[in-house]
N, C-alpha and C positions, 0 to 999 in steps of 0.2 A: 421593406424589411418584413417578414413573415412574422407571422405570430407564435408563443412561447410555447414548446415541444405539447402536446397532450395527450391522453391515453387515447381519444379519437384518429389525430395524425401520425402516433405512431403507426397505425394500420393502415389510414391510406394517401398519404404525401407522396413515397415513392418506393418505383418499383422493388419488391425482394429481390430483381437479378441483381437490379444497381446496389442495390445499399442492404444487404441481410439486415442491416440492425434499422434499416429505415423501413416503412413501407410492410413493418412485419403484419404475416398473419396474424387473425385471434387466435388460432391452434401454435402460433411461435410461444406468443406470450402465454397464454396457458400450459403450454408444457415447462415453461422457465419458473412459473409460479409454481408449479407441482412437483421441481428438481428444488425450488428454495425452499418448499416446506410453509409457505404461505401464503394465502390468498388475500392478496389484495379487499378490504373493503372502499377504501379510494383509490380505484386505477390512477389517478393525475399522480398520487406519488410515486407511483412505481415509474409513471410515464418520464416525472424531473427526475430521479434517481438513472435513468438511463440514457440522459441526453449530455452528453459528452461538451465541453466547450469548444472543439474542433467543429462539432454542428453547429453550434452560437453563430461563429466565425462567419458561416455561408448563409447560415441562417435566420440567425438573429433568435432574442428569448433567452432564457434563463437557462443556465447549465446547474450540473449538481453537483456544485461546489459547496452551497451553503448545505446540504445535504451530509455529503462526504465530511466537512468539520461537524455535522452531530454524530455524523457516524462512529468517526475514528472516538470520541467519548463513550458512547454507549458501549464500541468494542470492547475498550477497556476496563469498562464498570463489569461487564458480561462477564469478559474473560478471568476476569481478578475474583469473583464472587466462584465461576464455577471451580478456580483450582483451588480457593481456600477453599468449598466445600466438600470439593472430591479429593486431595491431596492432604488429610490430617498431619500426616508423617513429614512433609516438607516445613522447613524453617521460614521466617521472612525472605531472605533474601533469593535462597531458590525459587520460590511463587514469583518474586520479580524476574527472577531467571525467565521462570516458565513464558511470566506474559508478556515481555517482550519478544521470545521467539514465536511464539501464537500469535501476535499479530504485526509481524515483520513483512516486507512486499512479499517472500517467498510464499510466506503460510496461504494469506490473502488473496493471492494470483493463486496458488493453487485452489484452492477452496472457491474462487469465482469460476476456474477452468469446470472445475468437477461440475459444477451446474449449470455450465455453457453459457456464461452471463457475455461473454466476447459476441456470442452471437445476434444478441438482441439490442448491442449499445449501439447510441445513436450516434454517428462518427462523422464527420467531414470528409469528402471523399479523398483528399491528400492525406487522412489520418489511415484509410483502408486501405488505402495503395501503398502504406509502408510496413502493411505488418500491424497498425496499433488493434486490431481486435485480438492479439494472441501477445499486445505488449503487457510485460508485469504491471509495471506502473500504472500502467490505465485500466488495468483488471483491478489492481488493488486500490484505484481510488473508488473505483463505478463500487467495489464491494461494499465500502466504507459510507459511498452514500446509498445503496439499500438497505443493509442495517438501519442506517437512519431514518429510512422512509416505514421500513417495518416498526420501529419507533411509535415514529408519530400519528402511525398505522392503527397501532393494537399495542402501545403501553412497555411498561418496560417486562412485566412477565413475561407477554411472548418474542420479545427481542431477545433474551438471556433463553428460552427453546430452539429461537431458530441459530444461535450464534454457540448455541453448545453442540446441536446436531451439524451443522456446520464446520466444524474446527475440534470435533470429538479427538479425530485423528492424530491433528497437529499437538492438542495438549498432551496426548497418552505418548506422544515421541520424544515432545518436549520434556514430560516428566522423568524419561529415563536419564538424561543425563543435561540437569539443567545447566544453563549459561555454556553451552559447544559453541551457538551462533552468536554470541555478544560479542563480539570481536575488540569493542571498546574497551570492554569490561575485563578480557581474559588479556588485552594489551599491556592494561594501567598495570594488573595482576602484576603481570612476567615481568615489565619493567621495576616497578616497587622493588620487588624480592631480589633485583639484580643492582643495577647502577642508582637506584631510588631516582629516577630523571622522572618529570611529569609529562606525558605528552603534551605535542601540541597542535593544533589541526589548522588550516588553513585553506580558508574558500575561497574561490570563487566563483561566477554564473554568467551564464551567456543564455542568448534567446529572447524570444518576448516575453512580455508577463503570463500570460495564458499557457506557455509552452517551455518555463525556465529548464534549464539544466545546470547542475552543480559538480565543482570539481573540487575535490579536498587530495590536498598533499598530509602525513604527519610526521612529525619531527620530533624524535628522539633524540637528545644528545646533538648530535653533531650530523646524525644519520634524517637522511628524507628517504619515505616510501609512498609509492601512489603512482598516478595518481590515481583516485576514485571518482565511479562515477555514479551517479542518481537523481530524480527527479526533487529529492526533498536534501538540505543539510545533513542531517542525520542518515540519508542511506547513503549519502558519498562516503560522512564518515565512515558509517561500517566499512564500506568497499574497502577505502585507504585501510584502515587499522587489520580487516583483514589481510591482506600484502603485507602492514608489517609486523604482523604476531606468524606469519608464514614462514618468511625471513627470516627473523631472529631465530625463531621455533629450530628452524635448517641449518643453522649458521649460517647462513644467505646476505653478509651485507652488502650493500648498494653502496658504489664508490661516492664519496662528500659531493653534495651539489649545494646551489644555494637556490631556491624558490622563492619567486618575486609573486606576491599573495596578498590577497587583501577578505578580510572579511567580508562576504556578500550581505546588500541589505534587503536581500529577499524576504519576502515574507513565508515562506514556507518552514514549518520547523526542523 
């Protein structure tokens, strides 16, 4: 079993034909550090923040998992702090609007695209031959563990620089019309104000642990829509709840089915 990813063997394990995100040049890594807005003073974090656990798999070593969970916290702390202080004029609930959409897979996959971060992660070669350097999912977790690694990089001031230059974009879209992509939120809405029925969502997951996938159906009343799909609980929901705030929004119902569903006891949120 090979030893855990490092700023050393990202550069010379293997070839850049074979593997772009393996084997990178110092001029790869260098320009991804000058597209993120921050330099590295311990290359080892940048180097676990980009080692994917599909590399683990063939590799062996530590993925940037435990990374990716301080990420996704600091995102939120970053994100919450910049629209409460750039958005005076928005209420509570809007800023929760906001920061939800700001850091949903879409915002995060784009905002990882914009800086080519697909191209430097370290992948399993079965994860490159399907597309995962240009998948959402895998863009949006590898973003959540650089954030994190800029963290514990250089503090929480310059995480809240690199994560507002970063998602400038996405908040100033978000703030025109908060809570469009909550699909959850604009669900419960439309239902409340109508039949007062409560949704209800139902998981489940298939896969290994390193590579789950989740499906949610929801259930309104009498009515099922779905199903949804995503990497975490929460982006099946949305998926589902978008289809059916689509639906209903259309007059679109789905003829009565019954969906045989079990809560998954994944660990993802």
């Amino acid at each position: 079993m090979s030893s855990p990813a490092s700023a050393e063997n990202l550069v010379t394990d293997h070839p850049t034909s074979e593997q772009p995100g393996e084997g990178l040049a110092a001029a790869a890594l260098d320009a991804f550090e000058v597209a993120l807005g921050h330099r590295f003073a311990d290359p080892e974090l940048l180097a676990s923040a980009l080692t994917h656990r599909s590399w683990c798999a063939e590799h062996g070593g530590g993925s940037n998992e435990r990374l990716e969970f301080l990420g996704d916290a600091v995102l939120g702390l970053a994100v919450t702090e910049t629209v409460f202080r750039s958005r005076p004029d928005h209420d509570e609930g809007d800023l929760a609007k906001i920061r939800s959409a700001v850091v949903s897979e879409d915002a995060l996959a784009g905002a990882a695209r914009s800086i080519g971060l697909g191209g430097v992660l370290l992948l399993g070669r079965g994860e490159v031959a399907s597309g995962g350097r240009d998948k959402s999912s895998i863009l949006c977790d590898a973003m959540e563990a650089v954030v994190g690694a800029v963290f514990l990089d250089a503090g929480h001031a310059r995480s809240i620089e690199v994560v507002h230059d970063l998602l400038a974009e996405p908040i100033r879209v978000a703030s025109l019309h908060p809570g469009d992509n909550d699909y959850k939120t604009r669900l419960q809405e439309m239902v409340a104000q109508g039949s007062g029925e409560v949704p209800r969502y139902l998981l489940t997951s298939e896969g290994p642990e390193h590579d789950t996938r989740f499906r949610a159906v929801v259930k309104v009343g009498d009515l099922t829509f779905g199903p949804g799909h995503g990497t975490s609980k929460k982006r099946a929901e949305q998926a589902a709840a978008e289809m059916a705030y689509g639906s209903l929004a259309d007059g679109h119902i789905p003829p009565n089915e019954s969906t045989e569903s079990t809560e998954s006891t994944g660990d993802r949120p």
